[in-house]
N, C-alpha and C positions, 0 to 999 in steps of 0.2 A: 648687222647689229640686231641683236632683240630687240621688235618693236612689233605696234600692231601693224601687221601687213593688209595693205588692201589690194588682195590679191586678183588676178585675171585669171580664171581657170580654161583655158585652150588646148584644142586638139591635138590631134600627137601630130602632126604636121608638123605644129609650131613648137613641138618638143623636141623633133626631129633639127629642127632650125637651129634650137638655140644649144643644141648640143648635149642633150644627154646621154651621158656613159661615158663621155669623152673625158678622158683628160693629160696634162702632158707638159713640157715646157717651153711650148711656142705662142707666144702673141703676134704672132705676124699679121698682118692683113688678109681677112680670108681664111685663115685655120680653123681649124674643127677643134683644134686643142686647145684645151685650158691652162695658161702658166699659174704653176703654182708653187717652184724654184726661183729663189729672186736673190740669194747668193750674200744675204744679212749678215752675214759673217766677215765680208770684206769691204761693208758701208760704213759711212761715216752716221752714224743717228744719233739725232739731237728733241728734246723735248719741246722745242719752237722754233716758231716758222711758217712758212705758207707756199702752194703755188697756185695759178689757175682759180683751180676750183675747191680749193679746203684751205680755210684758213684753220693755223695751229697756236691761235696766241691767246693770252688771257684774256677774260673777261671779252670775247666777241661770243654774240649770241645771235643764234636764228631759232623765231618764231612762223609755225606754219600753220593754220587753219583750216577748217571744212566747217561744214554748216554743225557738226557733231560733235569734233572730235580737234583736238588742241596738240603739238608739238615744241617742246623747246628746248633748243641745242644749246647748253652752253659752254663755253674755255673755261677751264678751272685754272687757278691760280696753286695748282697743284700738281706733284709728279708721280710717278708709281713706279718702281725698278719690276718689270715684268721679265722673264727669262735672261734678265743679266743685262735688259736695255731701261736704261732712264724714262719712261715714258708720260704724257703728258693725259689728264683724265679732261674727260669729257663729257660733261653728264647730259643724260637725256632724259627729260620727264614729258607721260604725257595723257590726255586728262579724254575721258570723253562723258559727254553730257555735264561735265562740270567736274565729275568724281576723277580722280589720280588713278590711273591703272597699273603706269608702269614705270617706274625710276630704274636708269641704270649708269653705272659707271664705265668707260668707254675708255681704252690704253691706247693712244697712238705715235709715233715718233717718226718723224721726215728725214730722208737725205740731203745732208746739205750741200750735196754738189747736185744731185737728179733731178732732186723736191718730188722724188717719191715717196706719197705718204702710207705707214704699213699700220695695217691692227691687230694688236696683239691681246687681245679678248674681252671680257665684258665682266663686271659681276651686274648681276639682275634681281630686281624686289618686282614682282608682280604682285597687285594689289586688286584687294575687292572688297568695298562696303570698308574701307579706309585699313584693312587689316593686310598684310603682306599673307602670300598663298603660296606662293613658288618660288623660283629661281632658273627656271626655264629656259634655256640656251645658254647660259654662264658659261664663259670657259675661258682660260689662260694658257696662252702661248709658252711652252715649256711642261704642260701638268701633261699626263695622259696621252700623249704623242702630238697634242696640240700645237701648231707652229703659225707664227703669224700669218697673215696675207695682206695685198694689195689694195690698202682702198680707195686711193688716187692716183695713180699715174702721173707724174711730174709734167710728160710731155707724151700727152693722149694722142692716140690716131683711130682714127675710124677704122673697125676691125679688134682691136684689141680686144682680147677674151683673156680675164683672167680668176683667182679664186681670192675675195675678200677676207673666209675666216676658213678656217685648217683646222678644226675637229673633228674628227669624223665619229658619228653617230650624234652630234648634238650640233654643232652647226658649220657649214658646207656654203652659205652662200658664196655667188660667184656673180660680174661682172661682163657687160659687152656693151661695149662703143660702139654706137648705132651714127651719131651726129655730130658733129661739131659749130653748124651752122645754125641752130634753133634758134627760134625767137618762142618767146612766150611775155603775156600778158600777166600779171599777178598784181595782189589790192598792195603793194611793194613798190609798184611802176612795173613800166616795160622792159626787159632785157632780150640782147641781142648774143649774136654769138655764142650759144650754149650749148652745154654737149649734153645730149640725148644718151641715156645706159637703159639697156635693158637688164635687168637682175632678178635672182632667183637662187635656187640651191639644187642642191645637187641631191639632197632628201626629200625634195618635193620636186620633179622636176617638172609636172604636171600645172606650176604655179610660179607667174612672174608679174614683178611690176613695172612700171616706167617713172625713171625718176629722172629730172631733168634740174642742172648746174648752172650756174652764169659766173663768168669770169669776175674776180675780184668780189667775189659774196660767197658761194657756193653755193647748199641745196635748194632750190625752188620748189622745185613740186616731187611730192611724194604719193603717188598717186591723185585721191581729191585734197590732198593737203597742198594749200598755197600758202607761198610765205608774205607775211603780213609784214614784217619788221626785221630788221636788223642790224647791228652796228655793234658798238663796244659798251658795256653799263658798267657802273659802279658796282665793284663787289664788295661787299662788306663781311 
């Protein structure tokens, strides 16, 4: 997704590690390949639902914080038909120092037998000094050879390598299951159980974050972003 990334800039060691130039359609344990065939064509996709770690239903929101900078995820009570699929929008806004930077709308739709959940692209408003500026990594699954990608796994395993968004020249992020066992602390409570991803793109590959899940809520931590809150609100 477009957002601001707080990025860890590492050695080519750890570029080496996480796989760049690779790509291909094996998630196995341990592969150097990137799945980025997932065969959408013969799923059942539905615009709600949940597993693990993405909830997909209206009106559930996560808030996530750092000393700076503000995150909020919400379910819209709203659908979008993105390349011929029903999908469910999900908007992201997010503030720092107080000011709004970045609002976007987010297409995703689940399988309902896998509960794998796929993204199929974003539109984006980048903001400055309250004025929109750009549109910066936009893209739609079906324009431009765009095609969705992975951005939950129904039933993760540690080792999974896969490719979140499918535009190439504008955005490439891609995913790896590091953990399944994390614990993390957050002003949220404590969670157990969580799976640990390393991500990044395939256009930068010099630059990755760690973002860490917990079952039955999803995102945690977004680098120094901890989630503060979340649950279901009234939308009006």
């Amino acid at each position: 997704m477009a957002k601001n990334i707080h990025s860890i800039i590492v050695i080519a060691v750890a570029m080496i590690a996480f796989g760049c130039g690779s790509s291909g359609n094996s998630n196995a344990q341990g592969s150097s390949s990137w799945q980025e065939e997932f065969g959408l064509e013969k799923r059942a996709l539905v615009s709600t639902g949940r597993n693990d770690f993405f909830i997909l239903e209206p009106g559930f929101q996560l808030v996530l914080e750092s000393a700076t900078e503000k995150l909020a995820v919400t379910v819209l009570d709203e659908t979008r038909v993105v390349d011929g699929v029903t999908t469910r929008v999900v908007e992201e806004k997010e503030w720092k120092n107080g000011e709004v930077i970045e609002i976007s709308r987010n297409f995703f739709a689940i399988d309902e037998q896998t509960k794998d959940v796929f993204y199929f692209g974003e539109e984006v408003d980048m903001y400055k000094g309250g004025a929109v500026t750009s549109h910066d990594g936009a893209w739609l699954a079906g324009k431009d050879g765009a095609k969705a990608g992975l951005i939950m796994p129904g039933k993760p395993k540690v080792g999974m390598k896969y490719y979140q968004e499918i535009a190439k020249g504008v955005a490439m992020d891609r995913a790896e299951i590091l953990k399944l066992d994390d614990h993390l602390e957050t002003p949220a409570g404590p969670f157990s159980n969580c799976l640990l991803a390393k991500e990044g793109s395939a256009l930068n590959p010099f630059e990755m974050e760690f973002k860490t899940y917990a079952p039955g809520v999803g995102l945690l931590q977004d680098e120094k972003l901890l989630l503060t809150r979340y649950g279901f609100i009234n939308e009006k």
